[in-house]
N, C-alpha and C positions, 0 to 999 in steps of 0.2 A: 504494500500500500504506500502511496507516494503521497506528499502534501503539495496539492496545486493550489496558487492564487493565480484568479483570474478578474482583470481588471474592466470594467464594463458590465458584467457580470448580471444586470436587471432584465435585458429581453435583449432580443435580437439573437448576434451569431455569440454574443459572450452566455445570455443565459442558455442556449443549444449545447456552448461547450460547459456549463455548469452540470448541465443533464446527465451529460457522455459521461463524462471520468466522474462523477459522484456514482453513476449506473455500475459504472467498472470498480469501484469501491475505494475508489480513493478517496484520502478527504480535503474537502474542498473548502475555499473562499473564494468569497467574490469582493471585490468595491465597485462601488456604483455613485452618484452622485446624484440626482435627483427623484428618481424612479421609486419612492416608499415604497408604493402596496404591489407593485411590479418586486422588486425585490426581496418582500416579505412573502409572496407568492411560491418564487422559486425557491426561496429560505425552506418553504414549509413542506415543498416538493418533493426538494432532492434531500435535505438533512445538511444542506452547505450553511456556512457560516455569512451572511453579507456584513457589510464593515460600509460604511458612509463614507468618501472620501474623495473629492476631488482630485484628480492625479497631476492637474498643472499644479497642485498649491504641496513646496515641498513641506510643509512643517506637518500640513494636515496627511502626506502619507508618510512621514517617520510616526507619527500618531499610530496611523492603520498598522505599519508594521511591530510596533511593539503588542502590538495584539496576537502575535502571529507565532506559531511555532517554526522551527525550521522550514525552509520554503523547498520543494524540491522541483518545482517545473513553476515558473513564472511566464504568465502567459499576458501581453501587454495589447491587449484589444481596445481599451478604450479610446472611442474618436469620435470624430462630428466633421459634417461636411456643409459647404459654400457651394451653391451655385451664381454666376453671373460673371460679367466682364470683369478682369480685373482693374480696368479703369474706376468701375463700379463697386467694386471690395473698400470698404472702409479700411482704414488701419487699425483700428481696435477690432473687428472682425479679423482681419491680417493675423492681427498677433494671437487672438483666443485661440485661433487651430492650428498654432505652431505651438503656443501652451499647450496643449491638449495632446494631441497627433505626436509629436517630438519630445516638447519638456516632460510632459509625462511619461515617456517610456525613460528618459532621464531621470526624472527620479525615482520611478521602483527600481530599474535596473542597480542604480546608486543603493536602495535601501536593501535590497533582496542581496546583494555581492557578498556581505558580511557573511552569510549564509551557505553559501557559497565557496568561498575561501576555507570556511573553517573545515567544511567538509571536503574540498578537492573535487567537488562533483556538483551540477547542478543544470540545469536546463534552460533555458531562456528563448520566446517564440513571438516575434515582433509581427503587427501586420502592417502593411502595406495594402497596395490595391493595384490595380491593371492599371489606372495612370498613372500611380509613382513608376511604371515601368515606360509608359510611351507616351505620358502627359497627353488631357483632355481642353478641346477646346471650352470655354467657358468654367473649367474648375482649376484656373488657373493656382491659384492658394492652395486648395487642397491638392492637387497633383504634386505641389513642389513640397507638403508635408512628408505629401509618401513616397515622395523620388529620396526623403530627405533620411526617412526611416530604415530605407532598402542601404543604401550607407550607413548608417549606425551598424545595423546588422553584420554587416560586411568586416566592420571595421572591428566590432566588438569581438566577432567569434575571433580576428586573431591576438586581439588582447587579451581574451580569458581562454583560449585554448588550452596555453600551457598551466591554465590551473584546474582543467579540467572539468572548462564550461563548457558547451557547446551553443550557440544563437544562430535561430534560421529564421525566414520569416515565411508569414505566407500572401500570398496577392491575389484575393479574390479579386473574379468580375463582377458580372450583374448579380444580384444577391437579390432574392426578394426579402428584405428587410422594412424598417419604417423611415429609411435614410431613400428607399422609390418610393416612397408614398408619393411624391410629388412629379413622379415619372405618369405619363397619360400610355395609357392600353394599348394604342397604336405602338408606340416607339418600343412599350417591351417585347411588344410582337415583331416588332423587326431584329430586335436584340436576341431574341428568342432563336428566332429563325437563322441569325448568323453562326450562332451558337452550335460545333459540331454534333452535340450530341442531343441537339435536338430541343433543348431548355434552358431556360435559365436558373440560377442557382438558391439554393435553401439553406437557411442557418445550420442545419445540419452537416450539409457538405465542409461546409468549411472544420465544424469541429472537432469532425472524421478526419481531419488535413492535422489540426494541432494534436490529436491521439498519436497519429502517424510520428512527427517528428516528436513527442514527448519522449516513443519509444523507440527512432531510428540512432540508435546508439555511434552512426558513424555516418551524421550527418550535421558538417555547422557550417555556416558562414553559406548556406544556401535560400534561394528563393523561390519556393513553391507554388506556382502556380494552379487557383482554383479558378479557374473562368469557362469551363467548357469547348475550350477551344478558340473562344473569341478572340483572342492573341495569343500568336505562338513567337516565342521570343528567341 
């Protein structure tokens, strides 16, 4: 039995992955930040722990983690997405989803290492998205969070390798999540249809992807793509 925290943890593809490994009998945390009765939900569900905590604010997750027993797979999901020009991106929207998206896997990565070190082993599974790999027109902000994350990952797994971390990420595509709510029926039908295998993707899939490299023992500093084929890189 392994100790995952998973970050975002209230619905979408992080409560998916609270489901999966609390199923498989590990035990689980989550942080979430706004989501109560969402989070109190999957709290009740699966038997995981939720912990309140904003992941850009570093004080409120050294908080989260002293709550926390040894960490063995950190799993850094939480994020938020911008759509429009970025002539049109405010700069306080600018900076929330590079808070969010980046500073935040900054500081659990930072809070979890301790952890880490002591043990010479530990896990770590950053996401990304299909634009941090080939940037989207109109998500200009978030496409440069996740180009910016696919680098940390990169850069991370060869600074904790030799302590016997491994960090991979993963890059969903189209997700049906509450981040397409604002996607119209046409466009996912065409997205669909690009899609080699025929659909588009479900919180599940992806958390099938972070099971995979929880336990791919001889895989770091790589980028897993989940998107169906919609890009092949």
């Amino acid at each position: 039995m392994s100790t995952i925290l998973i970050t975002g943890g209230s619905r979408g593809i992080g409560a998916a992955a609270v489901r999966l490994f609390a199923a498989r009998g590990d035990r689980v945390f989550f942080l979430y930040e706004k989501q109560h009765d969402c989070a109190k939900a999957v709290a009740a569900e699966t038997g995981a722990t939720a912990i309140c905590c904003d992941v850009a604010d570093r004080t409120a997750v050294e908080a989260a983690f002293a709550q926390l027993p040894d960490v063995d797979v950190l799993i850094c999901n939480a994020g938020i997405a911008s759509y429009g020009l970025m002539s049109q991106t405010s700069e306080a929207d600018w900076d929330r989803l590079f808070a969010v998206n980046v500073k935040g896997i900054y500081n659990c990565v930072n809070a979890a290492t301790p952890f880490f070190l002591k043990k010479q082993k530990g896990c770590i599974i950053t996401v990304s998205s299909m634009w941090g790999q080939v940037g989207a027109s109109c998500e200009v902000a978030y496409s440069a969070t996740k180009g910016a994350v696919i680098a940390m990952t990169k850069a991370l797994a060869q600074e904790l390798g030799p302590c016997g971390v491994r960090v991979n990420c993963v890059a969903p595509g189209v997700i049906l999540t509450d981040m397409c709510a604002g996607v119209d029926e046409a466009t996912l039908e065409q997205l669909r249809q690009e899609n080699l295998v025929g659909r588009n993707g479900t919180s599940e899939d992806v958390a099938k992807a972070f099971a995979y490299l929880a336990d791919a023992e001889f895989m770091t500093g790589q980028v897993l793509p989940v998107n169906g084929g919609l890009i092949i890189t």
